[in-house]
C-alpha positions as CSV (number, residue, x, y, z in Angstrom):
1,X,-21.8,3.6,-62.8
2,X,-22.0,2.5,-66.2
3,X,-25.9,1.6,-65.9
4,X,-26.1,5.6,-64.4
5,X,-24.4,7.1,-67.8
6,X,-26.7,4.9,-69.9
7,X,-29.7,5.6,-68.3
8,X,-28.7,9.3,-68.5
9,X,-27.3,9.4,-72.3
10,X,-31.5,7.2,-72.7
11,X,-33.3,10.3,-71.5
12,X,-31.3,12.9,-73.0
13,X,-32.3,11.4,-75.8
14,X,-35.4,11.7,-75.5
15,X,-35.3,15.6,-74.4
16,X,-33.4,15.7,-78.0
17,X,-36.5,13.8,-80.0
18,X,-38.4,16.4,-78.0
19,X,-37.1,19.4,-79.0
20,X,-36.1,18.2,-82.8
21,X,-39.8,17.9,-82.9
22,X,-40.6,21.5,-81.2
23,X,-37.8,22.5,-83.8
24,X,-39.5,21.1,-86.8
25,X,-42.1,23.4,-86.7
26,X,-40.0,26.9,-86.6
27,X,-38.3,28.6,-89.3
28,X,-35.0,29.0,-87.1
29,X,-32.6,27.2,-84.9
30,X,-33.4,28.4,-81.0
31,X,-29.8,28.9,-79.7
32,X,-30.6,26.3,-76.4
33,X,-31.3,23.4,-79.0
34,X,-27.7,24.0,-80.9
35,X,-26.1,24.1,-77.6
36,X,-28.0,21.2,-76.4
37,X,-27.5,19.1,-79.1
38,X,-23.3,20.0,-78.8
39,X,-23.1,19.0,-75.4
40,X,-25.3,16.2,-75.7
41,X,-23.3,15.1,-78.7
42,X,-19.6,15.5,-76.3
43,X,-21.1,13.4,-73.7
44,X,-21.7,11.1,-75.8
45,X,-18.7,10.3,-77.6
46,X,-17.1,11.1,-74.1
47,X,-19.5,7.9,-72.6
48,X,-18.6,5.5,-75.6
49,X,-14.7,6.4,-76.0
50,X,-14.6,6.2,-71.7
51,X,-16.6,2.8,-72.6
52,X,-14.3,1.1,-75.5
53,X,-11.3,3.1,-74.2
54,X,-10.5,4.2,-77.5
């Protein structure tokens, strides 16, 4: 289970460095990328706190 999460929390990642880049080149913030990058940024201080149980 915890290889599963990792390998998930790798390509979201990299669907983030995606769309930063698609991003860079606009003069506005799409609404999909802000709430792409909040979830993506919940699961993964949900995946390290679950991890360390902090």
């Amino acid at each position: 289970m915890k290889w599963f999460l990792f390998i998930l929390q790798i390509i979201l990642v990299i669907f983030l460095a995606f769309f930063t880049y698609k991003q860079m080149n606009q003069n506005y913030l799409d609404t999909w990328f802000i709430i792409f990058t909040v979830f993506f940024l919940i699961f993964v201080f949900w995946n390290v706190k679950r991890y360390y149980n902090y």
